[in-house]
C-alpha positions in Angstrom: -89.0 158.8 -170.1 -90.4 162.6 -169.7 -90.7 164.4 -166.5 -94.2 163.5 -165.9 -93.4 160.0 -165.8 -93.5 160.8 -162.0 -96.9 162.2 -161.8 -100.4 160.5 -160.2 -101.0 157.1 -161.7 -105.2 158.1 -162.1 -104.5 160.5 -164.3 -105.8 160.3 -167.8 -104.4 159.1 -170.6 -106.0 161.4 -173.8 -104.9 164.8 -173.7 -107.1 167.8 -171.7 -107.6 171.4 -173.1 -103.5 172.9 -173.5 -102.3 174.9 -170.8 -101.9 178.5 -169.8 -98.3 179.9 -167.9 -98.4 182.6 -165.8 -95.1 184.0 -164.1 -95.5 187.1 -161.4 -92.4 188.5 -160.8 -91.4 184.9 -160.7 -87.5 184.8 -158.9 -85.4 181.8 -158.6 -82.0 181.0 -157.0 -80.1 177.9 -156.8 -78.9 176.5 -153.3 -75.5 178.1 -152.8 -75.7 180.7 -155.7 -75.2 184.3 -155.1 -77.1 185.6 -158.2 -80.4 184.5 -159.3 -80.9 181.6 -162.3 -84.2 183.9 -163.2 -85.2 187.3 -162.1 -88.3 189.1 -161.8 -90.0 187.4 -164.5 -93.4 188.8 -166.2 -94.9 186.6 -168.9 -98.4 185.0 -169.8 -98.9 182.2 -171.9 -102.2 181.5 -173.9 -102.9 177.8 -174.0 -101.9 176.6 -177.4 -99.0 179.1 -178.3 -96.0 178.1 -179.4 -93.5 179.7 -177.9 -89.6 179.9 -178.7 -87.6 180.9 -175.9 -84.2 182.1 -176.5 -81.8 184.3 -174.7 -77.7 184.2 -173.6 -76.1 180.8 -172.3 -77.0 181.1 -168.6 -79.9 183.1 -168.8 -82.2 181.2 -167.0 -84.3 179.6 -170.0 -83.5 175.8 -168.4 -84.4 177.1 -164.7 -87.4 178.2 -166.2 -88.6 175.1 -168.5 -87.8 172.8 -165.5 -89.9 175.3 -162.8 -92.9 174.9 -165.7 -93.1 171.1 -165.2 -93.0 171.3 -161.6 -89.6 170.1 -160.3 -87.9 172.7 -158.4 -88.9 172.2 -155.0 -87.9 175.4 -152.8 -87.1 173.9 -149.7 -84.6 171.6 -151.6 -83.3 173.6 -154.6 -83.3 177.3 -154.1 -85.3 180.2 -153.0 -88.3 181.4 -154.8 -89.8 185.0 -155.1 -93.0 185.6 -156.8 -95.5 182.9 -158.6 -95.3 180.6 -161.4 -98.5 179.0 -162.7 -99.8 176.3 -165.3 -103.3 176.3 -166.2 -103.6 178.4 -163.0 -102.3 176.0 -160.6 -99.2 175.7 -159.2 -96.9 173.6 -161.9 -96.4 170.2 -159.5 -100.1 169.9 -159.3 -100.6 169.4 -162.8 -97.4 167.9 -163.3 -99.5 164.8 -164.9 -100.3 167.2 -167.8 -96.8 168.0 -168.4 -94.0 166.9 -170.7 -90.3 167.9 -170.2 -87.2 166.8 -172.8 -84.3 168.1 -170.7 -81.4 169.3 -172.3 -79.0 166.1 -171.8 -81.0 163.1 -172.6 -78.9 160.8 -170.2 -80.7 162.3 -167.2 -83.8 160.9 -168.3 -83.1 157.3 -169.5 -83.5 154.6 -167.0 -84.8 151.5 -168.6 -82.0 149.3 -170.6 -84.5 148.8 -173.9 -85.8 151.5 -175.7 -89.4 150.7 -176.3 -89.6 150.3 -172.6 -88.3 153.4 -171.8 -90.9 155.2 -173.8 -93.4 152.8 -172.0 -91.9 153.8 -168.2 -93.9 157.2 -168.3 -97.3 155.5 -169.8 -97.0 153.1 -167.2 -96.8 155.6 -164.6 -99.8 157.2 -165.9 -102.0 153.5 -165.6 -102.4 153.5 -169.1 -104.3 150.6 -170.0 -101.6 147.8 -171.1 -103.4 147.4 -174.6 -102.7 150.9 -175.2 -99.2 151.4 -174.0 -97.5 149.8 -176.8 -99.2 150.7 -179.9 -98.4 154.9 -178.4 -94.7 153.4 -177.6 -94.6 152.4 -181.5 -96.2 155.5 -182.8 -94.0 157.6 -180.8 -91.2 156.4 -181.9 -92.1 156.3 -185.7 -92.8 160.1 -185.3 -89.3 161.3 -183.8 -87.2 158.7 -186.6 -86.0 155.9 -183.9 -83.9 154.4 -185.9 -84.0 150.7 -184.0 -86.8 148.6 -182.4 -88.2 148.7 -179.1 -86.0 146.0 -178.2 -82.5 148.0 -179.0 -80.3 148.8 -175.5 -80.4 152.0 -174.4 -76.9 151.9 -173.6 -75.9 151.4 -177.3 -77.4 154.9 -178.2 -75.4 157.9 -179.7 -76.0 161.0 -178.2 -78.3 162.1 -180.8 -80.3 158.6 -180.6 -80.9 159.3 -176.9 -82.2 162.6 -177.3 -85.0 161.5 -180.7 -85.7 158.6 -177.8 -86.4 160.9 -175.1 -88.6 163.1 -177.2 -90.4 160.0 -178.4 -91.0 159.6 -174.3 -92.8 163.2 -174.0 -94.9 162.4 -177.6 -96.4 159.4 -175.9 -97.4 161.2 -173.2 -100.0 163.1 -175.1 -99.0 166.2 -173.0 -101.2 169.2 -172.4 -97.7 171.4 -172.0 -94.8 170.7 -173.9 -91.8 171.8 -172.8 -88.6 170.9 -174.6 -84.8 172.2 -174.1 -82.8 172.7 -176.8 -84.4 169.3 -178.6 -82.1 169.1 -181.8 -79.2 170.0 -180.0 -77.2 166.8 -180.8 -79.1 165.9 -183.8 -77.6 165.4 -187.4 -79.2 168.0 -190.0 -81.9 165.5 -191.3 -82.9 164.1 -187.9 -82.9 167.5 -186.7 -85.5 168.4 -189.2 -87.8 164.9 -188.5 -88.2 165.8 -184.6 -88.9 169.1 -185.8 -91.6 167.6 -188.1 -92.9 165.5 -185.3 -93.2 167.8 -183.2 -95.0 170.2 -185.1 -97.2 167.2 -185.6 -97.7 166.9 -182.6 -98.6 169.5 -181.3 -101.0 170.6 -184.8 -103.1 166.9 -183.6 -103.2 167.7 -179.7 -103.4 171.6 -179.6 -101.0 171.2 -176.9 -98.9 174.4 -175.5 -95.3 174.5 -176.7 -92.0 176.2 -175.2 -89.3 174.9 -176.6 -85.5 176.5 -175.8 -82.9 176.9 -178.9 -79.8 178.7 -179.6 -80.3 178.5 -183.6 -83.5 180.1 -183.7 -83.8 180.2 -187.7 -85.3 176.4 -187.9 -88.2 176.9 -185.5 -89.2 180.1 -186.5 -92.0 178.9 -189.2 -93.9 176.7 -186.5 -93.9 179.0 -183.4 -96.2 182.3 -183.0 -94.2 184.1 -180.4 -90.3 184.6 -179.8 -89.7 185.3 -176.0 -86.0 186.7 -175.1 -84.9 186.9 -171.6 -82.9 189.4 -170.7 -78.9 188.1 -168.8 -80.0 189.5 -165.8 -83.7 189.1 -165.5 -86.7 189.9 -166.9 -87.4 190.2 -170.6 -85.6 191.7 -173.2 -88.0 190.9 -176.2 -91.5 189.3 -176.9 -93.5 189.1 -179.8 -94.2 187.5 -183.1 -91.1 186.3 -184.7 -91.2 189.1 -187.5 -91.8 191.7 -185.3 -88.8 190.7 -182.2 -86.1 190.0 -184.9 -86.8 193.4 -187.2 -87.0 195.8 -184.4 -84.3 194.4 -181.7 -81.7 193.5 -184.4 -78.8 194.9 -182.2 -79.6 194.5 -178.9 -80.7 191.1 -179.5 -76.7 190.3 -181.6 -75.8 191.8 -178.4 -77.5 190.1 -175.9 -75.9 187.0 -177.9 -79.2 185.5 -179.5 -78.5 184.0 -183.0 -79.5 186.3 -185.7 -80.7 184.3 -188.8 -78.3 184.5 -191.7 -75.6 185.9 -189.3 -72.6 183.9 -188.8 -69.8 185.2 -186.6 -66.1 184.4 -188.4 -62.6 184.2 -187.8 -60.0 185.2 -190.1 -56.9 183.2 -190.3 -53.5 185.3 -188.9 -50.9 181.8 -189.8 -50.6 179.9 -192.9 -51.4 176.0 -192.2 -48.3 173.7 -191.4 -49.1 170.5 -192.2 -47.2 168.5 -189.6 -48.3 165.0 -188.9 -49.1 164.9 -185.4 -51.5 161.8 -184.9 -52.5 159.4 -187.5 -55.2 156.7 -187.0 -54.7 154.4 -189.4 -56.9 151.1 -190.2 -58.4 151.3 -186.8 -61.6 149.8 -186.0 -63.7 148.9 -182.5 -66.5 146.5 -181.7 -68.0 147.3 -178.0 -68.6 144.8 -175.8 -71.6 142.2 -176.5 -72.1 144.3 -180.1 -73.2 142.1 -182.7 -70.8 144.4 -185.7 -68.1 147.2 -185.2 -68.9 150.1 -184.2 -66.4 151.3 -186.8 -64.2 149.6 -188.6 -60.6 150.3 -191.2 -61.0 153.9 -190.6 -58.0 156.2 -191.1 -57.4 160.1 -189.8 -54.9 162.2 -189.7 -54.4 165.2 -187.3 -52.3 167.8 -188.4 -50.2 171.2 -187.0 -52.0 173.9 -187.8 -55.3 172.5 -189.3 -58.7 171.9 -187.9 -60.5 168.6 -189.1 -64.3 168.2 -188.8 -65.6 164.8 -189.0 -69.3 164.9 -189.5 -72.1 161.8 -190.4 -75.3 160.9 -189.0 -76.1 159.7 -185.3 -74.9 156.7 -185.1 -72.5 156.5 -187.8 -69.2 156.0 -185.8 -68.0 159.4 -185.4 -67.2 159.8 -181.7 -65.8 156.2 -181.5 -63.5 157.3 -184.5 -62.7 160.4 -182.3 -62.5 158.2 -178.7 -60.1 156.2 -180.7 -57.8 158.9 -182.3 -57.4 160.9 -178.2 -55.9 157.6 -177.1 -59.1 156.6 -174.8 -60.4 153.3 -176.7 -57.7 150.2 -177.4 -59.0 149.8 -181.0 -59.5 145.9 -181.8 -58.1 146.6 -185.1 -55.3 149.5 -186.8 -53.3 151.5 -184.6 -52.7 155.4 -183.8 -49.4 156.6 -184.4 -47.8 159.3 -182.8 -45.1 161.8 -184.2 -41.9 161.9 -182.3 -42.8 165.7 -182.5 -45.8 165.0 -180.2 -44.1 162.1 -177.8 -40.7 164.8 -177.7 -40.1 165.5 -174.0 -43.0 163.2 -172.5 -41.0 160.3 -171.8 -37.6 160.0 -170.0 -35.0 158.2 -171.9 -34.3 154.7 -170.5 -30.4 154.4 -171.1 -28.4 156.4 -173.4 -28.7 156.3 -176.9 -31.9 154.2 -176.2 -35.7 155.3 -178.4 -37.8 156.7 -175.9 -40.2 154.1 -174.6 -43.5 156.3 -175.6 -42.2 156.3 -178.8 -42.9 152.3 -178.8 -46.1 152.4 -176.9 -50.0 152.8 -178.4 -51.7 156.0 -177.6 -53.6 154.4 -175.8 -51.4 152.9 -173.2 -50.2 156.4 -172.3 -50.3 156.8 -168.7 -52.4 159.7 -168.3 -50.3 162.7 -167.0 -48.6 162.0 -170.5 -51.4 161.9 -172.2 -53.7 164.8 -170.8 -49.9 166.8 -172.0 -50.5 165.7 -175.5 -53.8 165.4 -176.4 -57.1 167.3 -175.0 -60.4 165.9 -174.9 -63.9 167.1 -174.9 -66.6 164.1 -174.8 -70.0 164.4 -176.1 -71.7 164.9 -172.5 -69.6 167.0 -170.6 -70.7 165.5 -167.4 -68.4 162.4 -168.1 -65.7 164.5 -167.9 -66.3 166.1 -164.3 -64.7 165.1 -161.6 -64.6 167.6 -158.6 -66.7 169.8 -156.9 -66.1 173.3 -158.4 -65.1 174.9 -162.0 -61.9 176.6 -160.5 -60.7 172.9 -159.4 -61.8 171.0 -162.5 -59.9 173.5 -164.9 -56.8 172.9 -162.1 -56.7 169.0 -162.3 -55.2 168.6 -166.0 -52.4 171.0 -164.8 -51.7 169.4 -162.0 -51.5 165.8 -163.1 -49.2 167.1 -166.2 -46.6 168.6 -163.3 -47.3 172.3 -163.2 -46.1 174.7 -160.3 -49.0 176.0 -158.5 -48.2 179.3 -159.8 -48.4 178.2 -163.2 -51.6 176.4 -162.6 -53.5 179.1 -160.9 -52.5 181.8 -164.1 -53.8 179.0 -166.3 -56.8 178.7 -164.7 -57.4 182.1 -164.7 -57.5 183.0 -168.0 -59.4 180.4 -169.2 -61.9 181.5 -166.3 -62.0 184.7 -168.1 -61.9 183.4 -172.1 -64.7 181.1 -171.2 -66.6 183.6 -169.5 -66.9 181.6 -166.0 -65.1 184.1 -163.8 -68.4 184.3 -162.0 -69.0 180.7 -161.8 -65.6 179.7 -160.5 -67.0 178.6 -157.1 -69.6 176.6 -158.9 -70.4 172.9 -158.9 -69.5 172.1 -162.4 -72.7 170.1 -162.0 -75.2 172.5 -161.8 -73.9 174.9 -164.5 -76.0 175.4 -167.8 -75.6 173.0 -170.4 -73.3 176.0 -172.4 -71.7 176.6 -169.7 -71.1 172.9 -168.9 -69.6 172.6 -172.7 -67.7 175.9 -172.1 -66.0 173.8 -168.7 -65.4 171.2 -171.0 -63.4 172.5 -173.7 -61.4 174.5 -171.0 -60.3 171.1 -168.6 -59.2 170.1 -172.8 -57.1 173.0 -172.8 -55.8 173.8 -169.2 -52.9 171.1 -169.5 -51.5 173.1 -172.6 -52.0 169.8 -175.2 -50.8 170.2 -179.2 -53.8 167.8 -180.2 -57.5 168.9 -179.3 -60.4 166.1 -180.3 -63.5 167.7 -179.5 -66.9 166.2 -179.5 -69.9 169.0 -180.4 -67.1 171.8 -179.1 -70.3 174.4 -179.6 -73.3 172.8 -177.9 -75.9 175.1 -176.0 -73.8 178.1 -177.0 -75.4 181.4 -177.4 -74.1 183.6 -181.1 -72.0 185.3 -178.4 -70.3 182.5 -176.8 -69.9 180.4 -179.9 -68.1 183.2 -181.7 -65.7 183.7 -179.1 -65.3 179.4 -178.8 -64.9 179.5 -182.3 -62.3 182.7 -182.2 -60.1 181.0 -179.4 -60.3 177.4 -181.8 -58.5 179.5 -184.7 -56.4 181.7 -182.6 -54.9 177.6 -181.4 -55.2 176.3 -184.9 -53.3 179.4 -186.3 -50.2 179.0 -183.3 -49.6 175.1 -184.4 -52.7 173.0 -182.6 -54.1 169.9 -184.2 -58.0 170.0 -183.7 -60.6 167.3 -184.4 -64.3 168.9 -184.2 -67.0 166.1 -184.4 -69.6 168.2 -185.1 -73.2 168.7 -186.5 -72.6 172.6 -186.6 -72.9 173.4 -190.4 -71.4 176.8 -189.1 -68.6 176.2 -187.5 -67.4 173.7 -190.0 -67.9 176.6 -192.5 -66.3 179.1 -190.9 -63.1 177.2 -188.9 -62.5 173.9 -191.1 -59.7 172.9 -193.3 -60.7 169.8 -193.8 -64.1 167.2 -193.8 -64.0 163.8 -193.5 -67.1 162.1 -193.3 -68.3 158.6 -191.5 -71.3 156.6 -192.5 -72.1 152.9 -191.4 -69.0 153.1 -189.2 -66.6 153.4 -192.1 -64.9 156.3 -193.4 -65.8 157.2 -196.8 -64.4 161.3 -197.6 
């Protein structure tokens, strides 16, 4: 589904002349929020350009993307100053015209099949039934589905989701594309198919394109313009690709926009020390009502001092494998074992001279103030890891379920405020953050409770070149004092620059 699957039902379904945006000294702050999302925003937009927007994490480029297609409603969300326009109308007028891929795909899934999904907006539109499904099948052939129309929704990786809620937007035949870090959970190759499809897209229709990325380098050869907002407000660069990146080199690095070519890189301060701390071994998972495992006889081994990235296509098996190894799946098959250097001082003894019982019991039967001691976990949506109303309390829970003093917990928290860069958000509903900031939260509610093993799911999501080199510095600094860390990742340049080892999943097996 795409944002315009809300819009008028009479409108049509071919696609009208592309649209112009307009923003006059545009302002906008969220409910609650002492500073502004976006600030005193100039910018025109010739129907037809293609525009990549880029700036820091936070900026303001997903406030802006979702004002475009007409769904921040003033008297609900925030205070507006200034104008924002499409096509010369106010954006919810001609929301019909509109398509929006928001940055998590779950938010916009809401039928159980997939082909019906991409149907939902189409059918909002009252597009003729004889026409729905042969767009539904072309749309979906464009962005690389990899299933049928028929395939649950609920069975989708995270990458899988996001190709199908492109494939939502491309049926729409929209006038205004708008698109929010598209590619974000995408392996290399399907990365460069939605790429592909959309710049087939958008070549057939003529359609206006603003589409937000961190790694600017792939997009550059199919957009005209580079737009860079400024942290702040306003903007800090515009103009053709060549032009922005030769002549703002610094202050752009600075700003924390991803230089192409340029990859930020920690230097190792501790030799390795090869410690067994967790070992999957044989394990294997079928989810409920699947037809085959979702992995099956894989085997991983986490050790002190090393960071191991497990990389394969969407869909291959790699965040089960990961899911499994933290101790939150019961695998149907293998078992994890834990090193009595990992289970030391988590479980009282029950008589004397007795083994520990934790050094009996699966991983995954660890109560969880043991577990959340032992091993940190960052899942591939961050949201499924939220669970209270602010970012100071959500870094505080893993403390205080694993028994620290108050005083201990409130240091904790922080300095992870501060080497996350959320010390100004620490009021914040971890809901309404920025998807980098969001991931940021994440990998600091993995870290507040002090654990020796870290399995992290796409650790450097929707992070700016400045954010992700100081994730990626804070990674090694744990690597290099003893940590075990698991990075499922898609980042070519993190695996470069912070692993020891790869071990790569295809077909839910394990195979290097």
């Amino acid at each position: 589904m795409s944002a315009a699957a809300s819009a008028s039902p009479s409108a049509a379904s071919r696609p009208g002349p592309p649209l112009s945006i307009q923003a006059r000294g545009w302002s906008f702050r969220y409910a609650g929020r002492q500073t502004w999302a976006v600030r005193d925003l100039e910018l025109t937009v010739e129907p037809g350009e293609r525009v990549l927007l880029a700036g820091p994490s936070g900026g303001g480029k997903s406030t802006l993307l979702t004002g475009l297609a007409g769904l921040l409603d003033a008297e609900q969300a925030g205070d507006v100053e200034g104008a924002l326009l499409v096509g010369g109308a106010p954006p919810a007028r001609v929301r019909d015209r509109i398509g929006l891929a928001f940055q998590d795909p779950e938010t916009q899934l809401v039928m159980a099949r997939a082909g019906d999904d991409v149907a939902f907006g189409l059918e909002n539109r009252a597009v003729p039934t004889e026409r729905i499904w042969p767009r539904v099948d072309e749309a979906l052939a464009l962005t690389g589905f990899p299933y049928d129309r028929d395939h649950p929704t609920g069975r989708l990786s995270g990458g899988e989701k996001q190709r199908l809620v492109l494939a939502g937007v491309v049926a729409l035949r929209p006038d205004l594309i708008l698109l929010d870090e598209p590619t974000a959970n995408l392996d290399p190759d399907g990365a460069a198919l939605v790429r592909q499809a959309v710049d087939q897209v958008v070549a057939a229709t003529g359609a206006t394109l603003v589409v937000v990325d961190h790694r600017v380098g792939d997009w550059l050869p199919m957009v005209d313009r580079v737009v860079v907002l400024r942290a702040g407000g306003g903007v800090l660069a515009d103009g053709t690709p060549e032009k922005v990146f030769a002549a703002g080199h610094g202050s752009l690095a600075a700003a924390g926009v991803w230089i192409p070519g340029e990859i930020p890189a920690p230097r190792r301060t501790a030799p390795s020390r090869p410690a067994d701390l967790l070992t999957a071994q044989a394990v294997g998972y079928t989810y409920p009502a699947a037809e085959r495992p979702a992995l099956a006889d894989a085997d991983l081994r986490l050790s002190a001092g090393e960071v191991v990235a497990v990389t394969g296509a969407n869909g291959s098996g790699k965040s089960t494998l990961a899911m499994l190894t933290a101790g939150l799946l019961s695998p149907s098959a293998g078992e994890v074992r834990v090193s009595p250097d990992l289970s030391s001082g988590l479980f009282p003894r029950l008589a004397a001279g007795r083994r520990r019982s934790g050094e009996r019991r699966p991983l995954h039967r660890w109560r969880a103030a043991q577990l959340v001691r032992a091993v940190g976990t960052v899942f591939q949506d961050p949201e499924h890891q939220f669970l209270t109303a602010s970012v100071r309390a959500e870094l505080a829970l893993g403390p205080r379920l694993a028994g620290l003093s108050r005083g201990d917990t409130g240091q904790r928290v922080d300095e992870l405020l501060h080497r996350l860069a959320l010390d100004h958000l620490a009021d914040a509903n971890p809901f309404t953050l920025s998807g980098g900031e969001k991931r940021r939260l994440s990998v600091g509610t993995a870290l507040a409770s002090g654990p020796r093993v870290l399995v992290l799911d796409e650790p450097t999501f929707g992070q700016d070149r400045r954010t992700w080199g100081e994730l990626v510095d804070l990674l090694a600094e744990l690597r290099d004092d003893g940590h075990a860390i698991c990075c499922v990742s898609h980042d070519r340049d993190l695996i470069s620059v912070l692993a020891d080892r790869e071990v790569r999943v295809r077909s839910g097996r394990v195979i290097g």
